[in-house]
Backbone bond lengths (Angstrom), bond angles and torsions (degrees), N, CA, C in turn:
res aa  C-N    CA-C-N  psi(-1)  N-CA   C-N-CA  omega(-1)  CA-C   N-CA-C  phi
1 X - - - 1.468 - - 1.535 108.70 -
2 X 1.503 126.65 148.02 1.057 143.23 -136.79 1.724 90.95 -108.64
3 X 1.649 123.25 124.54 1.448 96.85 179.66 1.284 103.09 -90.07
4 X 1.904 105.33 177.24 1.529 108.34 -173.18 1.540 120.06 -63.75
5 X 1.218 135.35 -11.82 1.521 143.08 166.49 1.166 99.94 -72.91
6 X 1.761 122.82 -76.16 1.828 99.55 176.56 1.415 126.48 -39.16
7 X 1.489 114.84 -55.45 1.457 112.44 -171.21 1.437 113.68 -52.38
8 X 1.128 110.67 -48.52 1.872 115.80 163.56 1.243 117.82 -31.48
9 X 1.704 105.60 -70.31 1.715 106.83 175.21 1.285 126.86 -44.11
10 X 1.324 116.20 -37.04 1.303 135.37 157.45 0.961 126.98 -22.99
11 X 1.527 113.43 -75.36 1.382 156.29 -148.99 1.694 77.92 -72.52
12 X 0.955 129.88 -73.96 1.713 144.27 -161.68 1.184 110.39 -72.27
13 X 1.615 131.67 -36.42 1.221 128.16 142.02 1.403 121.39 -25.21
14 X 1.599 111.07 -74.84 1.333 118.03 171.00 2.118 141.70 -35.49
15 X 1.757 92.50 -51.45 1.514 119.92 147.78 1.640 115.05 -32.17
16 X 1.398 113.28 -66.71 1.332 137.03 -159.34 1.618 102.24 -69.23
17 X 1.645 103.92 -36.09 2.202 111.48 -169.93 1.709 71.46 -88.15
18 X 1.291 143.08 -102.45 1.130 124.98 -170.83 1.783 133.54 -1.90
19 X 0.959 103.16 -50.31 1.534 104.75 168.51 1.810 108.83 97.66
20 X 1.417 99.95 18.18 1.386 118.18 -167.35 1.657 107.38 -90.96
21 X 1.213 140.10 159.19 1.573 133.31 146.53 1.097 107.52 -97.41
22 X 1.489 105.73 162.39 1.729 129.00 -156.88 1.622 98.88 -53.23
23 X 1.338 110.26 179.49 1.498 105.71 162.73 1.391 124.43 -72.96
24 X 1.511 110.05 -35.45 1.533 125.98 167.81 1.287 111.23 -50.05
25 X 1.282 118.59 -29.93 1.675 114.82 -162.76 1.549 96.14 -85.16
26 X 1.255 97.47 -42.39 1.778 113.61 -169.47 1.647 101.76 -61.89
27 X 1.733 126.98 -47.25 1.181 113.37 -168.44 1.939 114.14 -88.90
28 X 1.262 105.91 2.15 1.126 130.43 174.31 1.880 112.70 -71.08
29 X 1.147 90.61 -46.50 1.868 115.92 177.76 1.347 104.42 -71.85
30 X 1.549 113.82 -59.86 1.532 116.93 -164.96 1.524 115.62 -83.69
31 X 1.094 118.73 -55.52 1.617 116.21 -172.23 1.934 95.12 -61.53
32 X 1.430 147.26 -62.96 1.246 101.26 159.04 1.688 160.03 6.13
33 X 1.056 85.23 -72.06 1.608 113.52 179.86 1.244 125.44 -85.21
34 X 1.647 107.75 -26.83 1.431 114.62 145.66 1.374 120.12 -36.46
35 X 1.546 107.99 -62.36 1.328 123.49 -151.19 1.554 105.41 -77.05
36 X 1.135 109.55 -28.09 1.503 121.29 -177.74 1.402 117.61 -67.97
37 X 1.404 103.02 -89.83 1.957 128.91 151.58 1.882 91.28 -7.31
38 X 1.706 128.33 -61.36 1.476 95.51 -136.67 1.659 80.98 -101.56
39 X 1.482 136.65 -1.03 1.306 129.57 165.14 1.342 102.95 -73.58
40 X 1.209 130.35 -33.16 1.582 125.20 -173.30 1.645 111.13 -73.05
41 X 1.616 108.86 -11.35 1.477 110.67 -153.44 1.458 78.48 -119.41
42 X 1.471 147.67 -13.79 1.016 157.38 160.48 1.880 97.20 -58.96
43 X 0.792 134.52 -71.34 1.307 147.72 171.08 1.590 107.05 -62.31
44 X 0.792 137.45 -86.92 1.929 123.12 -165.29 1.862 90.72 -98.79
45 X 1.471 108.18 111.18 1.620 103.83 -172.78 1.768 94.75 -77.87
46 X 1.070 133.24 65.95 1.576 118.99 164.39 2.018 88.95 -106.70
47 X 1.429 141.53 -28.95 1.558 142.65 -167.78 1.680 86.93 -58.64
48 X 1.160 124.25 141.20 1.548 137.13 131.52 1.225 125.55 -33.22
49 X 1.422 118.24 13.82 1.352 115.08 -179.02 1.965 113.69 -12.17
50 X 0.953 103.00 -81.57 1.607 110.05 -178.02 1.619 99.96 -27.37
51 X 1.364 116.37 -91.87 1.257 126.50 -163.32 1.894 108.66 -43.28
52 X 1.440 117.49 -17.79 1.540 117.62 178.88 1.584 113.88 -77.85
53 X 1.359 136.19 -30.14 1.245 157.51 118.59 1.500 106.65 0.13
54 X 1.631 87.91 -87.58 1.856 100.36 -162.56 1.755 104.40 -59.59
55 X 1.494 104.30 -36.33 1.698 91.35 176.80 1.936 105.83 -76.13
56 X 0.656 100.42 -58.83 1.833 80.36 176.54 1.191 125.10 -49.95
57 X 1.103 119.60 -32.18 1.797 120.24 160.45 1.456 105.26 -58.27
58 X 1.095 130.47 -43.73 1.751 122.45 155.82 1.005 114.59 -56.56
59 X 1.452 144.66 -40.06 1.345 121.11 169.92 1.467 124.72 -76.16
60 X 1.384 99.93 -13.48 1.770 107.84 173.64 1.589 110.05 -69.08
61 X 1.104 110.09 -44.08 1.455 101.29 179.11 1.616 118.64 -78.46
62 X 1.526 118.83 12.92 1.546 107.84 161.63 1.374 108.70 -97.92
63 X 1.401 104.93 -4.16 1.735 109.11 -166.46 1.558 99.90 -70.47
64 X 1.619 104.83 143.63 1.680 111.31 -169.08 1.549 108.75 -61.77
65 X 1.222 109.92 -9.66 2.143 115.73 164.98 1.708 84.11 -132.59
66 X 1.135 88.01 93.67 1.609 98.53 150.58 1.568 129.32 -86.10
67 X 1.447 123.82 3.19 1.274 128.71 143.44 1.709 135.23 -82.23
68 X 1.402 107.62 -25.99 1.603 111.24 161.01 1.650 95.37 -65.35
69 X 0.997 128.96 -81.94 1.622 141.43 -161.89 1.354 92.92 -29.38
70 X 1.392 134.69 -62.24 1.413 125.08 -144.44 1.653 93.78 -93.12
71 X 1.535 123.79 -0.65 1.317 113.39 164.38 1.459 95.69 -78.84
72 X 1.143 136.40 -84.71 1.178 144.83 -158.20 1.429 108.91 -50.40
73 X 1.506 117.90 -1.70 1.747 106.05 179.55 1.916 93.20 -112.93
74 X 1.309 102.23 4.53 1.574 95.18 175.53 1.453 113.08 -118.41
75 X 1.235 125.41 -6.92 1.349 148.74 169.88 1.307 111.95 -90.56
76 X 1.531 130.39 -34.63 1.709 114.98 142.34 1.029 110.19 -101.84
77 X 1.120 149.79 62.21 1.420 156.71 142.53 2.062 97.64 -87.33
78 X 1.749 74.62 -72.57 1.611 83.04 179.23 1.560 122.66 -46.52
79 X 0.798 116.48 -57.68 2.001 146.14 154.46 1.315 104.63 -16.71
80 X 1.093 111.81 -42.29 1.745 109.78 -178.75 1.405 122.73 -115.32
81 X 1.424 118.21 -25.26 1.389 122.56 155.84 1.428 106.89 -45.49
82 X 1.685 104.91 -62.43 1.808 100.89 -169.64 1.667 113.98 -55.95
83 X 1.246 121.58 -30.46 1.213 137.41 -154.58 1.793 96.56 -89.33
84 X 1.005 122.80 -32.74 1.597 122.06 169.00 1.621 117.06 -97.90
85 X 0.865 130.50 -6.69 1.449 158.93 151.54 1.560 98.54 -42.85
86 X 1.485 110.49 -90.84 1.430 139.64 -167.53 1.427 98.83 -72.28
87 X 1.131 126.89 -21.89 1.612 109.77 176.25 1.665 109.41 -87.10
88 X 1.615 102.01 -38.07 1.801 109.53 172.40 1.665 98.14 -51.90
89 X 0.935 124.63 -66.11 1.546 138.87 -173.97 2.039 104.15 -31.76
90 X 1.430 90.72 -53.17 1.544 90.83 179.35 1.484 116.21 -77.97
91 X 1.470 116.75 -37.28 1.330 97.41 147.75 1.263 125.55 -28.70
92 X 1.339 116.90 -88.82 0.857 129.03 -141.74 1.923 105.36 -73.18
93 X 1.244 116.42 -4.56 1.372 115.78 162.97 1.620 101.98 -70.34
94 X 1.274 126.72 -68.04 1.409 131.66 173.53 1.770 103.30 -13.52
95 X 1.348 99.16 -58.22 1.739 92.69 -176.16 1.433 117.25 -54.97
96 X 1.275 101.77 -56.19 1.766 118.48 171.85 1.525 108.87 -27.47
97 X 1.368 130.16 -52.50 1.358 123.07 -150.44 1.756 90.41 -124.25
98 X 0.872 109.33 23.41 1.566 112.81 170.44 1.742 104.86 -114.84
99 X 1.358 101.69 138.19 1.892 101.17 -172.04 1.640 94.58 -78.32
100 X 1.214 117.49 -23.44 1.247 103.66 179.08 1.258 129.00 -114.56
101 X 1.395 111.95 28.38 1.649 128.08 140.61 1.811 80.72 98.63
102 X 1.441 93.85 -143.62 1.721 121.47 -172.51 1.618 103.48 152.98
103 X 1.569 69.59 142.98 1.902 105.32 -158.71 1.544 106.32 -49.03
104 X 1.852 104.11 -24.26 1.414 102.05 -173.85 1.741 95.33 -85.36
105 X 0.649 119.44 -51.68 1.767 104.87 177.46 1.313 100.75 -55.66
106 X 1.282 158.14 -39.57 1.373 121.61 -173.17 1.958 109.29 -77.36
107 X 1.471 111.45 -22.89 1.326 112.45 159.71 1.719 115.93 -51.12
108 X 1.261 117.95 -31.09 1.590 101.37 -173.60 1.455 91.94 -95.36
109 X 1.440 140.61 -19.54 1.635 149.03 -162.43 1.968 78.82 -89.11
110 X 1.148 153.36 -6.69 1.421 138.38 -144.10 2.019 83.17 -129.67
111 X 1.873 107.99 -51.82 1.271 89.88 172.10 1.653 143.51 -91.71
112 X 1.312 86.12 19.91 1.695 95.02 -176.73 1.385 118.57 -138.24
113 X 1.761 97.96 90.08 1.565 104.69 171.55 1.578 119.09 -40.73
114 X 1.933 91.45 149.64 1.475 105.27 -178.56 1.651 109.90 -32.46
115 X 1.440 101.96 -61.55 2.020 113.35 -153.69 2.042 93.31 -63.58
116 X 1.283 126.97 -14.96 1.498 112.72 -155.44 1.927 93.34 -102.47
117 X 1.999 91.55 -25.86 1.675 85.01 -175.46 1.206 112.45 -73.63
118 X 1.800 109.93 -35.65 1.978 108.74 169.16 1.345 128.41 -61.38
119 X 1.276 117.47 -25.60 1.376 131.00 164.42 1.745 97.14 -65.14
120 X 1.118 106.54 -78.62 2.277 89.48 179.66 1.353 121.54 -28.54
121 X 1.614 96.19 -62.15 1.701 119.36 -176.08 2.164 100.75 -38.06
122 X 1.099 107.03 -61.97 1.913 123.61 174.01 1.462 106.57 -37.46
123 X 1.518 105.23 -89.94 1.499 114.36 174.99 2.071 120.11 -48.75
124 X 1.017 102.21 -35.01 1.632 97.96 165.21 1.353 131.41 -78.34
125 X 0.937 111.07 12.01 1.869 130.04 169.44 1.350 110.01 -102.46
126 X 1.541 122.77 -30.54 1.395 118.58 -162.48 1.939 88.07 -108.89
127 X 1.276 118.02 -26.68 1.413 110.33 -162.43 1.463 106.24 -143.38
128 X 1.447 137.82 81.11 1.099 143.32 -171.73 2.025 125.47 -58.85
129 X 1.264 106.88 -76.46 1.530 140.10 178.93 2.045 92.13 -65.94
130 X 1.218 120.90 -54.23 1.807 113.18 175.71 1.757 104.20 -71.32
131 X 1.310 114.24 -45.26 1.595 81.06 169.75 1.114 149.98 -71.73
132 X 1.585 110.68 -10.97 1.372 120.81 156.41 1.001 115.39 -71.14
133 X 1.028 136.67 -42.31 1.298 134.07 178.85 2.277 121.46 -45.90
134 X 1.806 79.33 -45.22 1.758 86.63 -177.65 1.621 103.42 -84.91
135 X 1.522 95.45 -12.29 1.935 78.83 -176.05 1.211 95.56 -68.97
136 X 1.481 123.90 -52.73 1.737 125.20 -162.09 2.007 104.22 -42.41
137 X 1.305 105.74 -33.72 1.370 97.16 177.58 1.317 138.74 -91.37
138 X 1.703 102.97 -4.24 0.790 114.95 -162.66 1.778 102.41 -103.27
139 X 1.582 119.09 139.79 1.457 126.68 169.75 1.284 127.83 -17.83
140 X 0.935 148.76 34.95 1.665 143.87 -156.49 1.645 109.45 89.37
141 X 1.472 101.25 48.58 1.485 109.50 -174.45 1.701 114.59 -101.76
142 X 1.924 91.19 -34.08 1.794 98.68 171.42 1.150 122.07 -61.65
143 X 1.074 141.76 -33.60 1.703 142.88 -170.41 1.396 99.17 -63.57
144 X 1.472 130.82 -79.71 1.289 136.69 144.94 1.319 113.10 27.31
145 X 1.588 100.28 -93.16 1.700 108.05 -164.16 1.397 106.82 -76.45
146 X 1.406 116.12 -23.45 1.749 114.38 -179.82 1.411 118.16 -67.55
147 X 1.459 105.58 -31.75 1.474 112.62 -172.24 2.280 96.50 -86.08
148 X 1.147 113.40 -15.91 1.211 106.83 -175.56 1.593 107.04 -89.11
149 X 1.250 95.64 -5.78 2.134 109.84 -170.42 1.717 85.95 -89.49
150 X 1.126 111.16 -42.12 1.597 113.46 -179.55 1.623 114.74 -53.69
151 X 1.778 111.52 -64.26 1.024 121.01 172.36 1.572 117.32 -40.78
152 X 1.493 107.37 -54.44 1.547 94.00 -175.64 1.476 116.23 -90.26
153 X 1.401 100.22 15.83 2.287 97.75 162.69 1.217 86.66 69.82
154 X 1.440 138.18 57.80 1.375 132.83 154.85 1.267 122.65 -83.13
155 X 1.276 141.49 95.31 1.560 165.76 -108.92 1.801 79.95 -71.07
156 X 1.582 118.14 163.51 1.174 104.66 159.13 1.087 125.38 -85.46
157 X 1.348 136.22 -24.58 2.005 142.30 168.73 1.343 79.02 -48.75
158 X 1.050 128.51 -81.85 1.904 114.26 -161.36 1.645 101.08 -15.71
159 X 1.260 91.74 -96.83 1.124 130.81 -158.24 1.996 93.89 -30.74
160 X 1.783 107.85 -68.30 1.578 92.38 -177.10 2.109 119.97 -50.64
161 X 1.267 90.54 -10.22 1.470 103.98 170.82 1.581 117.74 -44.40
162 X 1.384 91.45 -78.17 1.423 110.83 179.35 1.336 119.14 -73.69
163 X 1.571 131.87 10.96 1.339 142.62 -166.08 1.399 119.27 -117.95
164 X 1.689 101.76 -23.23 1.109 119.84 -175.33 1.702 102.47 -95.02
165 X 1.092 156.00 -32.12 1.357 148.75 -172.46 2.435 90.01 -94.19
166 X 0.987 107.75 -25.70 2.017 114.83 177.00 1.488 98.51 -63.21
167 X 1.568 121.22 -47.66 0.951 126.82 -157.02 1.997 116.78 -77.59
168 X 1.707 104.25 -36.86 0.967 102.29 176.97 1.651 121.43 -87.16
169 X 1.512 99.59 -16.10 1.737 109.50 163.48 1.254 105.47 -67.77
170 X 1.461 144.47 -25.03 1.381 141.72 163.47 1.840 116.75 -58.00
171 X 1.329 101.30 -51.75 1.144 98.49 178.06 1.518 127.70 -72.07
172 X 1.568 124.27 -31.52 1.138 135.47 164.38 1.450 107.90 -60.49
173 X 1.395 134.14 -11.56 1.408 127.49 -169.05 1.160 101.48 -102.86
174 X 1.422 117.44 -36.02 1.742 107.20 -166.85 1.883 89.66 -92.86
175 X 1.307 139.19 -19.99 1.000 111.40 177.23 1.601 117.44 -87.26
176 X 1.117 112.88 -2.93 1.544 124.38 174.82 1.931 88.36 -77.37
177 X 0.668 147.68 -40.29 1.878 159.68 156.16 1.238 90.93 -36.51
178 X 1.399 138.32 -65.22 0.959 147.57 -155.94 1.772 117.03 -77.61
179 X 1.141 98.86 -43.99 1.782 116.89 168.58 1.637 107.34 -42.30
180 X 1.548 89.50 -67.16 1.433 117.49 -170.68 1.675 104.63 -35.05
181 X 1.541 95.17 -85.03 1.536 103.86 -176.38 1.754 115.19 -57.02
182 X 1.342 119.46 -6.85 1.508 106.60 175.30 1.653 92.67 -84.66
183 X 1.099 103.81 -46.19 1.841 93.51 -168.30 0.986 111.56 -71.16
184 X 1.624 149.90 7.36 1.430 137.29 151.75 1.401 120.46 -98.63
185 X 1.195 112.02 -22.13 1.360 107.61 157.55 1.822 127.09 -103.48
186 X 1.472 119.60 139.92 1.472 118.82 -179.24 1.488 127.50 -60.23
187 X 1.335 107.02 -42.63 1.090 118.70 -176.02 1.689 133.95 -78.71
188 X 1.378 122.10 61.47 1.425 106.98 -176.06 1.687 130.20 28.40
189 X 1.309 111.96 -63.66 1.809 118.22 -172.94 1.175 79.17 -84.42
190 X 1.110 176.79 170.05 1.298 164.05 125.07 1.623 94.65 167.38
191 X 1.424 117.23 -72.15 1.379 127.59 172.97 0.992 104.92 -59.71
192 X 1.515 127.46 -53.89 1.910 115.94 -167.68 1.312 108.21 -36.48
193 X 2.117 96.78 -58.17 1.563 108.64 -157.98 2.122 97.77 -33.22
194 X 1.610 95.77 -64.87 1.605 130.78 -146.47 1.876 89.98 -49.66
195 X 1.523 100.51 -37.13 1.738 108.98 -173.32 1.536 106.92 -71.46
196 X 1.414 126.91 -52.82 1.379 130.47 178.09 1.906 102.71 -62.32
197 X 1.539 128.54 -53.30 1.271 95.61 -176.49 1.458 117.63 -71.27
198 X 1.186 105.73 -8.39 1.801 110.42 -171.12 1.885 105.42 -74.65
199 X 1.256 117.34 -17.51 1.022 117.24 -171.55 1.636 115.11 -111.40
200 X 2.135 110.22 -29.12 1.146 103.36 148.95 1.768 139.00 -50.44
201 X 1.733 98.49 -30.22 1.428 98.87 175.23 1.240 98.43 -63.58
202 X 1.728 124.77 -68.29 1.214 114.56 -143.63 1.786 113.04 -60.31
203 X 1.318 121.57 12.72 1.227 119.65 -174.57 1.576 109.31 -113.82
204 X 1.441 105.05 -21.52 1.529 103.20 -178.63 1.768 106.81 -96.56
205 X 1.572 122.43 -19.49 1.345 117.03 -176.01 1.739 113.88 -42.18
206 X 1.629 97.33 -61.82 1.733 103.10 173.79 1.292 120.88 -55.33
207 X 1.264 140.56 -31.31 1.290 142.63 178.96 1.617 111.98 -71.54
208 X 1.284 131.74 -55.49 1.253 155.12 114.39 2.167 108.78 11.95
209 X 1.460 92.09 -59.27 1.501 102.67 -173.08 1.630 101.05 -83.70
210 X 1.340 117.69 -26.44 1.647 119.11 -166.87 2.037 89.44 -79.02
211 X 1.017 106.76 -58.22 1.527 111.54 174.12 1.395 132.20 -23.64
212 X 1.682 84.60 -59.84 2.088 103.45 173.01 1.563 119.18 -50.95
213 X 1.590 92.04 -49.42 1.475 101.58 -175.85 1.648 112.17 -78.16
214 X 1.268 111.19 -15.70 1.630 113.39 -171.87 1.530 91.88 -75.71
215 X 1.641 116.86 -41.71 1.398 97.97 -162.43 1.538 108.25 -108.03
């Protein structure tokens, strides 16, 4: 039997013929950039938020504790969704009570057609805390209900209320995306790829479906 200093050397030997960095180096790089990338994509929605999730949940599960990793890649997942969420939100209150608006409210007034904001505006009167919840999951569903939480002066404690239980059903969904495609494929890049198109579809089907029926 191999002692724990050889097997180590080993272990890093192996890393090194691979052409890989340590895991330390790797979670040093990623949980960062996690946190960054999906607050930035929290704030201007053009980032993949979703698909940045589901691929680090693929790299969490090669990690030699693939149960710490996939806490810590769903615990700032969540962490930064809520955190760009609630800061857009305060923006975008600033606009609300300002006579002369702000650039970030006409950004959420720019992504949320008339028919999708009256449809929020409807369902957010009868069901507050569940529609946040389904917008967060839903394809270009947050802009919508956030900008309709705006319209009706929905306090911000509300609002981080109902954002905070949306936010962690977001993250458990795209890394359950993420599970998926690591465990059918072997290869690490293998899952990312399978996780990023699996999550580009699921974002373009509805947009795609709003189209068909528009025309």
């Amino acid at each position: 039997m191999l002692s724990p200093c050889i097997a180590a050397g080993a272990g890093a030997d192996l890393v090194a013929v691979a052409g890989l960095p340590p895991e330390s180096t790797q979670q040093a790089v990623t949980y960062p950039s996690l946190f960054l990338l999906v607050v930035l994509g929290s704030l201007v929605p053009v980032v993949p938020t979703g698909a940045l999730v589901s691929g680090a949940a693929v790299v969490a599960l090669h990690q030699s504790v693939p149960g710490l990793a996939l806490a810590a890649v769903f615990l700032i997942g969540a962490a930064a969704a809520f955190l760009g969420d609630v800061t857009l939100y305060w923006l975008g209150r600033r606009g609300i009570d300002s006579r002369s608006g702000s650039r970030w409210l006409e950004r959420l007034r720019e992504q949320a057609p008339p028919e999708r904001l009256g449809q929020a505006q409807d369902r957010l009167r009868d069901h507050e805390v569940p529609v946040l919840i389904v917008s967060r999951l839903l394809p270009a569903g947050r802009i919508p209900v956030m900008l309709a939480c705006l319209l009706a002066r929905m306090p911000t404690r509300e609002f981080v209320r109902g954002n905070l239980p949306a936010c962690l059903a977001w993250a458990v969904t795209y890394q359950l995306i993420g599970l998926l495609s690591g465990s059918v494929f072997p290869e690490p890049w293998e899952g990312v790829a399978a996780a990023v198109v699996l999550t580009v579809v699921i974002s373009a089907v509805p947009v795609i479906w709003r189209r068909l029926r528009a025309s």
